[in-house]
C-alpha positions as CSV (number, residue, x, y, z in Angstrom):
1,X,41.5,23.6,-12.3
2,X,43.7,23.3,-15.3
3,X,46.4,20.7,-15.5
4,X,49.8,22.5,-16.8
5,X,52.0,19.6,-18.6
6,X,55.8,19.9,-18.4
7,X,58.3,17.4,-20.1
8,X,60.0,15.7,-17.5
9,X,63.4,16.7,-16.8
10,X,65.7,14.4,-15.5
11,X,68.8,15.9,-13.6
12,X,71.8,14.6,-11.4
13,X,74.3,16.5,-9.2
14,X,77.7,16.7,-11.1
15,X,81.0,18.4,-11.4
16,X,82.1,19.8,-14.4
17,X,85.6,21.6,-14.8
18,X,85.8,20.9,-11.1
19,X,82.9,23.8,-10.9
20,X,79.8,22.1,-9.3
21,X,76.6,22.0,-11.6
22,X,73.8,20.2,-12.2
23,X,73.6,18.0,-15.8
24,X,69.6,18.3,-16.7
25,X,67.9,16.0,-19.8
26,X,65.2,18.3,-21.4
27,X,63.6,17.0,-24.1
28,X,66.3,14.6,-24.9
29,X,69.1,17.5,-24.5
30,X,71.7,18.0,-22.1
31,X,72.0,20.9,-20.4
32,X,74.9,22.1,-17.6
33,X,73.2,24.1,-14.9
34,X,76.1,25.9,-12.8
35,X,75.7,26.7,-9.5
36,X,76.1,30.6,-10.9
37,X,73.2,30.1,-12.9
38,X,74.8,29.6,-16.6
39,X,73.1,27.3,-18.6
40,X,75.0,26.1,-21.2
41,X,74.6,23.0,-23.6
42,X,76.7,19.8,-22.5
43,X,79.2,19.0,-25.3
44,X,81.3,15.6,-25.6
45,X,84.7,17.5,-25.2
46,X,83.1,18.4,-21.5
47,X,83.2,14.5,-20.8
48,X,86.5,13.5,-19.6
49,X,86.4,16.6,-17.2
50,X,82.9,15.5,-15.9
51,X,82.1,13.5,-12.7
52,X,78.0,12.6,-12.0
53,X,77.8,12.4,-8.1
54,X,74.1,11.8,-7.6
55,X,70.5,12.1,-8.4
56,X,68.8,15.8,-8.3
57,X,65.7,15.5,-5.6
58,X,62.3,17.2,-6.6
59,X,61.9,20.4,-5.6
60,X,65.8,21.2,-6.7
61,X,64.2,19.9,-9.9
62,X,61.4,22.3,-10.0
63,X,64.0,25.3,-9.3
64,X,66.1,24.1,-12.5
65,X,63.0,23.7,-14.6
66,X,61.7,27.4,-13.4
67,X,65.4,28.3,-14.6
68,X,65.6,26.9,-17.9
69,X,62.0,28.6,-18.5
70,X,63.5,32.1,-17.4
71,X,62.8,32.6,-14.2
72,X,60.1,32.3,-11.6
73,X,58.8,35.9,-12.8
74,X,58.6,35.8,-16.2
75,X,56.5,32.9,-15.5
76,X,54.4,34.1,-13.5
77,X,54.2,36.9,-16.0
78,X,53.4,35.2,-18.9
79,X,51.3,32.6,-18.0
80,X,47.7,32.3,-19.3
81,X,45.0,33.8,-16.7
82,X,42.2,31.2,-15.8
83,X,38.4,32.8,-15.3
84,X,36.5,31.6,-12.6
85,X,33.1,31.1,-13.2
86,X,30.6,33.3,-12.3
């Protein structure tokens, strides 16, 4: 069984322009995750209109990660086949 490595993504719950979103670290970037699904970059003017409420649990990390890497189907679609032995 192969071992897929992922950069770990840190994330808490926040609101930002009073629209709830998630603010997600990947690879030392920040990133705003809307509820909508935009992903946008977090920039410092977004700041003083920001509130962090809480740490992000697992498997809503998993769902932004799958996000940010377009989608649980292009995944899927474009990940590398395994053989089994014969």
């Amino acid at each position: 069984m192969a071992t897929v490595t992922q950069s770990p993504i840190k994330a808490k719950y926040a609101t930002v322009y009073d629209a709830p979103a998630r603010i997600a670290k990947v690879n030392g970037a920040l990133y705003v995750i809307y509820d909508d699904g935009r992903i946008e970059p977090f920039e410092v003017e977004m700041a003083p209109f920001t509130v962090v409420l809480g740490d992000v649990q697992t498997a809503d990390l998993q769902a932004m990660w799958d996000r940010i890497g377009g989608g649980a189907a292009r995944i899927a679609c474009t990940r590398a086949q395994m053989e089994v032995g014969r």
